[in-house]
MARDOVEX-747892 format. One record per atom (N, C-alpha, C): x, y, z; residue in one letter; atom name. Coordinates in pm, 1 decimal. Each point is the difference from the previous one (the first is absolute). Example, Ala and Ser with C-alpha at 12.3 -4.5 7.8 and 13.67 -1.06 7.14 Angstrom:
2
1319.0_-569.0_780.0_A_N
-89.0_119.0_0.0_A_CA
90.0_120.0_0.0_A_C
-35.0_105.0_-72.0_S_N
82.0_119.0_6.0_S_CA
-77.0_109.0_73.0_S_C
//
This chain:
58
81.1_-118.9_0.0_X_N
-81.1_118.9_0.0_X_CA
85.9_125.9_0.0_X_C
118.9_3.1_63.1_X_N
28.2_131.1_-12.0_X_CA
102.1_53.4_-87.1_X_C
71.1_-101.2_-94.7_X_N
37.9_-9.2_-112.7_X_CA
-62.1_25.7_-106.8_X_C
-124.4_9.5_36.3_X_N
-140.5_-0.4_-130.6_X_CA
-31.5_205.9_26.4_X_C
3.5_-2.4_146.1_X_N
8.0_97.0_21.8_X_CA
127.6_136.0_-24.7_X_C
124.7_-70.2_-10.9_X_N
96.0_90.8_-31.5_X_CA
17.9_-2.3_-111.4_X_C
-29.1_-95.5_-129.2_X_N
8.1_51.9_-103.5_X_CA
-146.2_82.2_-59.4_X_C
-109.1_-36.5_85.3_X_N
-100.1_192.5_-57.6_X_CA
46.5_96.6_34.1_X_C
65.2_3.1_118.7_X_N
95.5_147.7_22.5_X_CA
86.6_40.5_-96.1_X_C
77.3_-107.6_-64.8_X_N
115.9_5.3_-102.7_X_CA
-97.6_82.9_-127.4_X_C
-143.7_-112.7_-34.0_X_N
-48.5_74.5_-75.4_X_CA
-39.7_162.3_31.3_X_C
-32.6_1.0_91.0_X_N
-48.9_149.0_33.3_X_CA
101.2_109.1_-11.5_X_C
121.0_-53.2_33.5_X_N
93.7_101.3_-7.4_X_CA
33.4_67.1_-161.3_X_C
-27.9_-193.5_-124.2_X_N
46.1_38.1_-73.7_X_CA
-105.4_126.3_-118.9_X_C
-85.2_7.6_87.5_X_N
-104.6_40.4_-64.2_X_CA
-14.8_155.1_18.8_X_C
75.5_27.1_132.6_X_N
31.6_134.7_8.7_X_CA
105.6_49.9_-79.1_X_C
100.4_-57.8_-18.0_X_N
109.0_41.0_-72.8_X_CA
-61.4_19.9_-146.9_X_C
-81.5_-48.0_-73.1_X_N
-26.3_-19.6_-112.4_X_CA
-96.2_137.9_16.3_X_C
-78.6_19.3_35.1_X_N
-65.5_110.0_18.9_X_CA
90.2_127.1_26.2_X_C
108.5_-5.5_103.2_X_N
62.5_114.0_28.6_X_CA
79.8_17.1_-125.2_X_C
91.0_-70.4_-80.0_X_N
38.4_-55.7_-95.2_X_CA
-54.7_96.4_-159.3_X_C
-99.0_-62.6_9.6_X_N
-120.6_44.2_-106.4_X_CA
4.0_152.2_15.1_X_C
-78.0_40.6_113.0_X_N
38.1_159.9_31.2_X_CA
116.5_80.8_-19.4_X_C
70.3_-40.4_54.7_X_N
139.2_63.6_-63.0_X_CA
35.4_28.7_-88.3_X_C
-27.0_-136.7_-79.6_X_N
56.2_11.9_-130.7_X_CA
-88.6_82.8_-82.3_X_C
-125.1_35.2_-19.4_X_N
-95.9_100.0_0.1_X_CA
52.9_126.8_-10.3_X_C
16.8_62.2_163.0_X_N
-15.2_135.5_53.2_X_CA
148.8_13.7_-48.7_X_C
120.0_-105.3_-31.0_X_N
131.5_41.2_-38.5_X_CA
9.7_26.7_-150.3_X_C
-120.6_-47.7_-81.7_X_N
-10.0_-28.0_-173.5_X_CA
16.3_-51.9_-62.5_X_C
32.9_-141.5_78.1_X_N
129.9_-116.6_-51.6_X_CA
-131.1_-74.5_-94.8_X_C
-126.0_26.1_64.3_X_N
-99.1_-118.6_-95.8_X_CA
-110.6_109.5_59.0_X_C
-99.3_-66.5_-130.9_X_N
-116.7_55.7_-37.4_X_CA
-130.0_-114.3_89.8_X_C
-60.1_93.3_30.8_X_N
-124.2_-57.9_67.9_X_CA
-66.0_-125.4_-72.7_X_C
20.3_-23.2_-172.2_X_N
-28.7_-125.8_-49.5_X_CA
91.3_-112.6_0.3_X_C
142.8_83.0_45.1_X_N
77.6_-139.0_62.8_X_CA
9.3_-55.6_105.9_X_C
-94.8_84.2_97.5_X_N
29.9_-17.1_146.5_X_CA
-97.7_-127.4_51.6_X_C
-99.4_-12.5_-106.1_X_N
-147.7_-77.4_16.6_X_CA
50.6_-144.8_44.9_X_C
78.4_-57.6_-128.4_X_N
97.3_-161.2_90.4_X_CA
-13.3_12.0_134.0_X_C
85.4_110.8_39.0_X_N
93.8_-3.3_136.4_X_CA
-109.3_38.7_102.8_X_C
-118.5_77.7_-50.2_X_N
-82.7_-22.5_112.4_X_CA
-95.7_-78.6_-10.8_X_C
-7.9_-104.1_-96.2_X_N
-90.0_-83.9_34.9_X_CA
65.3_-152.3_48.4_X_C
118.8_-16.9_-37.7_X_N
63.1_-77.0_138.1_X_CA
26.8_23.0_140.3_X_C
29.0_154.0_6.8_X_N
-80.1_-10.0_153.3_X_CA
-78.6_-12.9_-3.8_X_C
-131.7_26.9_-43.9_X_N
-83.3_-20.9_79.0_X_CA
-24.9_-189.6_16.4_X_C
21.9_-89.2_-93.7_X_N
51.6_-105.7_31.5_X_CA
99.5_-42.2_89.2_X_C
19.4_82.0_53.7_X_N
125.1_-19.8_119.7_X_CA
-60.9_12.8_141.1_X_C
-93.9_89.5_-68.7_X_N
-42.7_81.3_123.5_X_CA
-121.2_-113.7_58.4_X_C
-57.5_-46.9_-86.0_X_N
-132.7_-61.2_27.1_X_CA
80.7_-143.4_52.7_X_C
52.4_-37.7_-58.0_X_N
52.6_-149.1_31.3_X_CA
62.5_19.3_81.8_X_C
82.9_98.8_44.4_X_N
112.2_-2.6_187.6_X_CA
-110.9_27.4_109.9_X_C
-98.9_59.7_-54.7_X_N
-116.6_41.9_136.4_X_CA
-78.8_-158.6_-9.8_X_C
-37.4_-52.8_-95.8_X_N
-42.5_-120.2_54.7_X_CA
87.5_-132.7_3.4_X_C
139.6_31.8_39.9_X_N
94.0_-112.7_21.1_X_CA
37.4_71.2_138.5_X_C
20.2_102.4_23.8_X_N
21.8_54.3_129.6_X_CA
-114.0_-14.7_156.7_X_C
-121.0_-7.7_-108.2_X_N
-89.6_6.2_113.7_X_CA
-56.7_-179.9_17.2_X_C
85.4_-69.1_-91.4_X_N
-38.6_-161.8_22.1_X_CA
28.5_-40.4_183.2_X_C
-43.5_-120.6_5.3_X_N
11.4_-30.7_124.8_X_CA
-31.0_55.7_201.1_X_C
-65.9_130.0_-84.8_X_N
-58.7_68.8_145.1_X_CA
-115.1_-70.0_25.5_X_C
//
């Protein structure tokens, strides 16, 4: 269980980076809001799957 649990955290983390990531690269000019769409829609696959691998076993 709590192996199941530390890798949704892993996901969660990686899902922030991809988002913070995404932004940056944005507000810096490096990419255009139609390239950014990938990168935020694997977070949000990151995001959804670490919150319900994180919250397994309570």
């Amino acid at each position: 269980m709590r192996r199941t649990r530390l890798v949704g955290q892993a996901f969660l983390a990686l899902a922030c980076l991809l988002f913070l990531g995404s932004a940056a690269g944005m507000v810096g000019g490096f990419i255009s809001l139609a390239e950014s769409v990938p990168y935020v829609g694997a977070a949000l696959c990151c995001l959804v799957g670490g919150g319900v691998l994180s919250r397994s076993g309570e």
